[in-house]
PAKOL-49663 format. One record per residue: residue in three letters; x, y, z of N, C-alpha, C in turn. Coordinates in steps of 0.2 Angstrom, whole numbers, padded with zeros to 4 digits, always signed. Last residue first. Example, Ala and Ser with C-alpha at 12.3 -4.5 7.8 and 13.67 -1.06 7.14 Angstrom:
<nodes>
SER+0064-0011+0035+0068-0005+0036+0064+0000+0039ALA+0066-0028+0039+0062-0022+0039+0066-0016+0039
</nodes>
This chain:
<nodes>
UNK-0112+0050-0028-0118+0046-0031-0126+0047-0035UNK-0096+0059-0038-0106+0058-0035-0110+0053-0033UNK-0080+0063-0038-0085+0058-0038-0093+0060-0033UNK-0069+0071-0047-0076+0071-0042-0079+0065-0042UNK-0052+0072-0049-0057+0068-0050-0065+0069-0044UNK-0042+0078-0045-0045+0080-0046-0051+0079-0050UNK-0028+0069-0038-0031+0070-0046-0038+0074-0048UNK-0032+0071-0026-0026+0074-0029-0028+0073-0036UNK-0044+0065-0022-0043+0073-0022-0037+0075-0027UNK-0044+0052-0026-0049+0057-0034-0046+0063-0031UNK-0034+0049-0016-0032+0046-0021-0037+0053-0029UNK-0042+0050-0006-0038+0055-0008-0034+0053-0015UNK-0052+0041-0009-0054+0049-0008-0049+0052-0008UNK-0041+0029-0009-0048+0032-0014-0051+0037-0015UNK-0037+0022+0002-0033+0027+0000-0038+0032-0007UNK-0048+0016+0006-0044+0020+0009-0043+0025+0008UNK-0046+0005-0002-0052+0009-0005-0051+0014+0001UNK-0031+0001-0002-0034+0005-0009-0040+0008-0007UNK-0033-0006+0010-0029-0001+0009-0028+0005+0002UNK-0041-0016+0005-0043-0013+0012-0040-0006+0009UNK-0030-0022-0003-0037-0021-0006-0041-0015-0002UNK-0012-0016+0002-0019-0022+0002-0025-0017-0001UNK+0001-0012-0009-0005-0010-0004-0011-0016-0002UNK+0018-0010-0013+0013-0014-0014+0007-0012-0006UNK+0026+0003-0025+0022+0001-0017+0017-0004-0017UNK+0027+0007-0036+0032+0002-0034+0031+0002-0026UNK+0020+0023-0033+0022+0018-0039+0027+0014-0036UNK+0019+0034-0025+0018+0027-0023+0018+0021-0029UNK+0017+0046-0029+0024+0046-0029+0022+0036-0026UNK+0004+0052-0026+0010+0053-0034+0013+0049-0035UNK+0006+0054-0013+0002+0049-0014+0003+0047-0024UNK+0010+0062-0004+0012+0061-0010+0011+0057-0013UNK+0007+0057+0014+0009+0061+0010+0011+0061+0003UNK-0006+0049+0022-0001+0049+0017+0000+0056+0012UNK-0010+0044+0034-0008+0050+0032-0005+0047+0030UNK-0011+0032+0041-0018+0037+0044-0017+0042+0040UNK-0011+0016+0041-0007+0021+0037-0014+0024+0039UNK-0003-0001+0045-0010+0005+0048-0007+0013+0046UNK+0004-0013+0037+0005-0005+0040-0003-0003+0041UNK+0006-0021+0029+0007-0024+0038+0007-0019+0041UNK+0010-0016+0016+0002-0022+0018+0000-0023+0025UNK+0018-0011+0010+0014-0008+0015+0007-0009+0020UNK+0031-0016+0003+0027-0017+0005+0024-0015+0012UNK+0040-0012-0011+0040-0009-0005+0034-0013-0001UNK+0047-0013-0023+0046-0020-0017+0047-0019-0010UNK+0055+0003-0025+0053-0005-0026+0053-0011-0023UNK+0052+0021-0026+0050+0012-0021+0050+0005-0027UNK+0057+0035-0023+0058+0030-0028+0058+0022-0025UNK+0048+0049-0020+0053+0045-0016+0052+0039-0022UNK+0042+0060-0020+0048+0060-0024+0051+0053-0022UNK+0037+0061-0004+0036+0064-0011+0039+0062-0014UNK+0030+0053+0007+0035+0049+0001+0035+0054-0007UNK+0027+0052+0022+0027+0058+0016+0032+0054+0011UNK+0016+0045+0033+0020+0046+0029+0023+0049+0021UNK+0009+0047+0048+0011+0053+0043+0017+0049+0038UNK+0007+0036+0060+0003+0042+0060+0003+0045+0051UNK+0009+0020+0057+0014+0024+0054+0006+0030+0055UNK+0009+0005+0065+0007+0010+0064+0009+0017+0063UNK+0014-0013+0060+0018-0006+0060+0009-0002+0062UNK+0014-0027+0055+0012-0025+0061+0013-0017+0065UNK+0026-0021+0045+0023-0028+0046+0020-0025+0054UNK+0036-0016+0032+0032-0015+0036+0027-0018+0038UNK+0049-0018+0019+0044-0021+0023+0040-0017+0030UNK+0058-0016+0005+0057-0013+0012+0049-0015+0013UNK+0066-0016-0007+0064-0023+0000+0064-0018+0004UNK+0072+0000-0008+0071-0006-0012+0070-0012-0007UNK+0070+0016-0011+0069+0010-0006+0069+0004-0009UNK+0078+0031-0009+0078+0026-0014+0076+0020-0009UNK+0070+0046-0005+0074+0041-0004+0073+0037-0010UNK+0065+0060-0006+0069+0058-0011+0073+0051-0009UNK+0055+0058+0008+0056+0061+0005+0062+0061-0001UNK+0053+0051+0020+0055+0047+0015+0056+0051+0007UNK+0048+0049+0036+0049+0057+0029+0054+0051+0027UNK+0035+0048+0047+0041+0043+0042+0041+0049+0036UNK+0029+0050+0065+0029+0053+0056+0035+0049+0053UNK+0024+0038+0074+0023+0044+0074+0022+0048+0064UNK+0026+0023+0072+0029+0027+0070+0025+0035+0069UNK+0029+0007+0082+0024+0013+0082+0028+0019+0078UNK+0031-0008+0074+0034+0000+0077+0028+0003+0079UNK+0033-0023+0070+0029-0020+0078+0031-0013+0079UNK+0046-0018+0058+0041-0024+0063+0037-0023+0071UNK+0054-0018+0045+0053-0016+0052+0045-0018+0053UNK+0067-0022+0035+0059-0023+0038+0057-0020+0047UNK+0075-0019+0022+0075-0015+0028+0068-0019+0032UNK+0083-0018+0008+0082-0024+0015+0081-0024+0020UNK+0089-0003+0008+0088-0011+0004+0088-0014+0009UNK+0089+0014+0006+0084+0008+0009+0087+0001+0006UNK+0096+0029+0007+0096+0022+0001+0093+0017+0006UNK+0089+0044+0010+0092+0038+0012+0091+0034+0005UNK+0082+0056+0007+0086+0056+0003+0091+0049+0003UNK+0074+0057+0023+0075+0060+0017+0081+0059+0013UNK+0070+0049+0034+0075+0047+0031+0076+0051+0024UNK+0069+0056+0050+0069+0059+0044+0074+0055+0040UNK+0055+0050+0061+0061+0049+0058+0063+0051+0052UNK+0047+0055+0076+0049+0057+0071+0055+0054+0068UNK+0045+0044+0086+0041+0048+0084+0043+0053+0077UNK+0044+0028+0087+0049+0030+0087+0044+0037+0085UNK+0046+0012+0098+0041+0018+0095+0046+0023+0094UNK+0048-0006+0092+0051+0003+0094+0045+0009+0092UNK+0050-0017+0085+0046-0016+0093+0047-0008+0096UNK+0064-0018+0073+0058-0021+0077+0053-0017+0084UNK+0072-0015+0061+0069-0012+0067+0062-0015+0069UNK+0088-0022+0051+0079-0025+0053+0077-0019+0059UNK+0096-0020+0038+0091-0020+0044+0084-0022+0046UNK+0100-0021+0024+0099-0028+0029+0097-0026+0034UNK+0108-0008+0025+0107-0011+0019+0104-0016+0026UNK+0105+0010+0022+0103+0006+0026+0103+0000+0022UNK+0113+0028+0021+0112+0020+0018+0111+0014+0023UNK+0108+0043+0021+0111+0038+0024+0112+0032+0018UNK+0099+0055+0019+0106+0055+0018+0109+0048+0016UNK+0093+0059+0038+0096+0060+0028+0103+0059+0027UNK+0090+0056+0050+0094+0048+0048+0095+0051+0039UNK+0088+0061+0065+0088+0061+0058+0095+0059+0056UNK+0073+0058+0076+0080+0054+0072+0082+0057+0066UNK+0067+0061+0092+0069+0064+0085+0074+0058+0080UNK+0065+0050+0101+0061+0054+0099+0061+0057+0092UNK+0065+0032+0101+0067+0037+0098+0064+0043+0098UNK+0065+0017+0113+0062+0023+0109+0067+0029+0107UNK+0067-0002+0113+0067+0006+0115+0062+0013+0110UNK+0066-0014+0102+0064-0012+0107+0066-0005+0109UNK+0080-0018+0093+0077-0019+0095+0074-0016+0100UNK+0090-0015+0078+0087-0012+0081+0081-0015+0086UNK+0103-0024+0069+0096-0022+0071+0094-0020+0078UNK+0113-0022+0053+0110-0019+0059+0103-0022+0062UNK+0121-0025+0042+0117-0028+0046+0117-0027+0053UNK+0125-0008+0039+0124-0013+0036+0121-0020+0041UNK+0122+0009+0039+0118+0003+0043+0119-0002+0039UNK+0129+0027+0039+0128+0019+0035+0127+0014+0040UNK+0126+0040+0038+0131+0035+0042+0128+0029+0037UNK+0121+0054+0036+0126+0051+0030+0129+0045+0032UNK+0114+0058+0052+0115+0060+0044+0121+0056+0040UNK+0113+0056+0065+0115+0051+0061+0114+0053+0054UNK+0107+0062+0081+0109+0064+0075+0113+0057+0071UNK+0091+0057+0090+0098+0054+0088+0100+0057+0083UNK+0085+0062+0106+0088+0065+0100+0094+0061+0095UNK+0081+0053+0115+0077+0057+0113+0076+0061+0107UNK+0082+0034+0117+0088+0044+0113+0083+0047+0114UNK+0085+0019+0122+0081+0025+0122+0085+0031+0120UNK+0086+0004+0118+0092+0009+0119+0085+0015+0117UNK+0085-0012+0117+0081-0007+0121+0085+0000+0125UNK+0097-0014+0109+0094-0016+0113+0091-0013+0116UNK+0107-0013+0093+0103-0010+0099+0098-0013+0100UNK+0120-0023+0086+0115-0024+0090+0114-0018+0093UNK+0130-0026+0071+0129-0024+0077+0121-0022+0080UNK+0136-0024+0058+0135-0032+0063+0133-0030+0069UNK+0142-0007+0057+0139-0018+0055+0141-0020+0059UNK+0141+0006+0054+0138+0003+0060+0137-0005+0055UNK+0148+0022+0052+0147+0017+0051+0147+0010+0056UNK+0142+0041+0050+0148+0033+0056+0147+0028+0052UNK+0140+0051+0050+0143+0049+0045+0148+0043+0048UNK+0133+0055+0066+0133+0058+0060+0137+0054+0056UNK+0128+0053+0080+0132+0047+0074+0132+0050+0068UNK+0125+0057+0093+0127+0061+0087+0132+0056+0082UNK+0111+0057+0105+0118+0053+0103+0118+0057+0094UNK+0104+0066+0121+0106+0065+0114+0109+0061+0110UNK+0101+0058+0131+0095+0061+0128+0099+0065+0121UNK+0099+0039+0134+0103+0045+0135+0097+0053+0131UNK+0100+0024+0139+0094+0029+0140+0101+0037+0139UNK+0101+0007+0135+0107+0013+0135+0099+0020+0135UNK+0100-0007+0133+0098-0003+0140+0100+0003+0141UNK+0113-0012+0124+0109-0013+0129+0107-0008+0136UNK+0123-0015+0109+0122-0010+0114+0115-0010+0118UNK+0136-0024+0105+0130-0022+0104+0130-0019+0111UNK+0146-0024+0089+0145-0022+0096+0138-0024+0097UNK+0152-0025+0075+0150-0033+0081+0150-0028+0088UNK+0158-0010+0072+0158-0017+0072+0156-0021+0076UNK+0157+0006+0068+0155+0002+0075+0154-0006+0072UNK+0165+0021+0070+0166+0015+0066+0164+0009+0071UNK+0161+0036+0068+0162+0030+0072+0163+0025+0068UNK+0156+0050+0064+0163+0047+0061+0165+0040+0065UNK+0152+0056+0082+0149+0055+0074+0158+0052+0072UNK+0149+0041+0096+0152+0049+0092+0151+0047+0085UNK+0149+0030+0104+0143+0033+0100+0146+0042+0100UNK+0157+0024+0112+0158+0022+0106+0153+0027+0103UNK+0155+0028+0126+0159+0031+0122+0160+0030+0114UNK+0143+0020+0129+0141+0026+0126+0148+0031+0126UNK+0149+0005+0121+0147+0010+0127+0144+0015+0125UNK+0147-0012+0118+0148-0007+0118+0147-0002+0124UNK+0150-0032+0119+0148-0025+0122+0150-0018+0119UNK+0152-0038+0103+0156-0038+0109+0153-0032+0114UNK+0146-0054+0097+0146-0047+0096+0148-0047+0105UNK+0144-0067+0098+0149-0067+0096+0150-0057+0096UNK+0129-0070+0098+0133-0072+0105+0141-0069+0103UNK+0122-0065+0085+0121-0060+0093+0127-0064+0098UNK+0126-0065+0071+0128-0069+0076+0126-0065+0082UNK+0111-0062+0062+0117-0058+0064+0118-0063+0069UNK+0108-0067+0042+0109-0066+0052+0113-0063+0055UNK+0101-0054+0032+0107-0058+0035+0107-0061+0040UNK+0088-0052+0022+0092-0051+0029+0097-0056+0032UNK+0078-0047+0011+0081-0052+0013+0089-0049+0017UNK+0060-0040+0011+0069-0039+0012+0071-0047+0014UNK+0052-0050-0003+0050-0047+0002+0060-0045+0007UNK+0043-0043-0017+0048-0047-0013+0049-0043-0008UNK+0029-0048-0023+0033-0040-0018+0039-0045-0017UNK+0027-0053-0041+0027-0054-0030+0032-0050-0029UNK+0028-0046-0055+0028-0051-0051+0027-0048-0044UNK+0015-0037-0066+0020-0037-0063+0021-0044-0058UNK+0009-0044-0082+0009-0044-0074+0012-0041-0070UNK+0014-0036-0098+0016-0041-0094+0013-0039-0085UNK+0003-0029-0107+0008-0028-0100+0009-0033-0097UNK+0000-0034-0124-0002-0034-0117+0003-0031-0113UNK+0002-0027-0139+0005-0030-0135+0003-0029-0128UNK-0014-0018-0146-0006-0020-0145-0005-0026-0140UNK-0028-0024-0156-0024-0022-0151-0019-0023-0150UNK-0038-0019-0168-0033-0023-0168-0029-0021-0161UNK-0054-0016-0165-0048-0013-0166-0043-0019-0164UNK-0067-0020-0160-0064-0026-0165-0057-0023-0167UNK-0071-0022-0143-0066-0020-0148-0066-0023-0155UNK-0084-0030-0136-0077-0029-0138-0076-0027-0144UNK-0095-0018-0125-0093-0024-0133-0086-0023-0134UNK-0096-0015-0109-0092-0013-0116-0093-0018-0121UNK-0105-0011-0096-0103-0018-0100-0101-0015-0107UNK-0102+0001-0090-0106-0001-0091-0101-0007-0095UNK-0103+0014-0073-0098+0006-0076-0105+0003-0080UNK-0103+0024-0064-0107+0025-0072-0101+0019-0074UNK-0095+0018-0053-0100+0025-0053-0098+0024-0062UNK-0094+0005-0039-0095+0009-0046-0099+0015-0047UNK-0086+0006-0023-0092+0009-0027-0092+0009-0032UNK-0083+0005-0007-0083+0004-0011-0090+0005-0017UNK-0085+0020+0003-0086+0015+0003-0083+0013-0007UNK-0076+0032+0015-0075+0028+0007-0078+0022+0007UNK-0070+0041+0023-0076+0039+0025-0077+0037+0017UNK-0057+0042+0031-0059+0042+0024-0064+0040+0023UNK-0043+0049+0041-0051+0047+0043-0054+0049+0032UNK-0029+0041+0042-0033+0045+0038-0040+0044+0039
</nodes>
């Protein structure tokens, strides 16, 4: 987001205290918690192929290295314990499948769509990935890590411990989307979609006076010096 935003008061004046009786304070919210993730035994997982990637799979303890293909179709599959390794797709379908201790290392993804789904314990580290459509997914204990992420559509998702660390995210659209203990501190965000909907998003300070001008556009608030 180009946001030419300095920080700024505008008409802040020292108030006398209240003598009105006041209610019950807001408790603090607590510390983002951050995903908690399983190990995965990597010596004990067993080679896979590019036979095993059909949709309605069923993928345990595999892992899968060095795979370049240009479309793979894992629609409604189911994938634990298992390892991708700088596995390049240009096109991956995966609607409705399920990720439980998954992790995803290095390669690239052009297309992904991932609606739908459930991700619990993954980790995606080092990957560029250009478009991913998690619209509508269940997130729990997801962190991803050195991505490059062109656009993230998070569109009616549910995300709970989700981390972002060292990330660069072009476009993320979080209409609707339902966050707790989302952490977007480790993220380089250039576009943000639904800026409404970021309750239960935790942001850095930098990242707030960013987020500012768009933050008064959508509210309709003007600001002058």
């Amino acid at each position: 987001m180009q946001i030419p935003c300095r920080s700024a008061t505008v008409g802040c004046r020292s108030m006398p205290a209240s003598t009105t009786q006041r209610g019950p304070m807001r408790p603090k919210p607590g510390r983002t918690r951050a995903p908690q993730l399983d190990a995965l035994a990597v010596d004990d997982l067993v080679d896979g192929s590019l036979d095993d990637l059909v949709p309605s799979a069923e993928l345990d303890g595999l892992v899968f290295r060095g795979l370049t293909v240009d479309s793979a179709d894992l629609s409604g599959s189911r994938v634990r314990e298992s390892l991708f390794e700088c596995v390049n797709v240009a096109v991956l379908r995966a609607p409705r499948a399920t990720l439980r201790d998954v992790r995803i290392e290095g390669g690239r993804i052009g297309s992904a769509d991932l609606y739908d789904g459930v991700w619990e314990s993954v980790r995606v580290s080092g990957c560029k990935l250009s478009f991913v459509n998690l619209r509508g997914a269940e997130l729990r204990d997801v962190a991803f890590t050195d991505c490059v992420i062109d656009e993230l559509d998070l569109v009616n998702a549910s995300a709970s411990r989700v981390s972002f660390t060292g990330c660069t995210i072009a476009r993320l659209d979080v209409q609707h989307t339902t966050s707790t203990h989302v952490d977007l501190r480790g993220a380089e965000l250039r576009e943000i979609v639904g800026v409404t909907s970021l309750r239960g998003v935790t942001i850095s300070p930098l990242q707030l006076s960013l987020l500012a001008p768009l933050l008064a556009d959508t509210l309709g608030i003007t600001v002058e010096g």
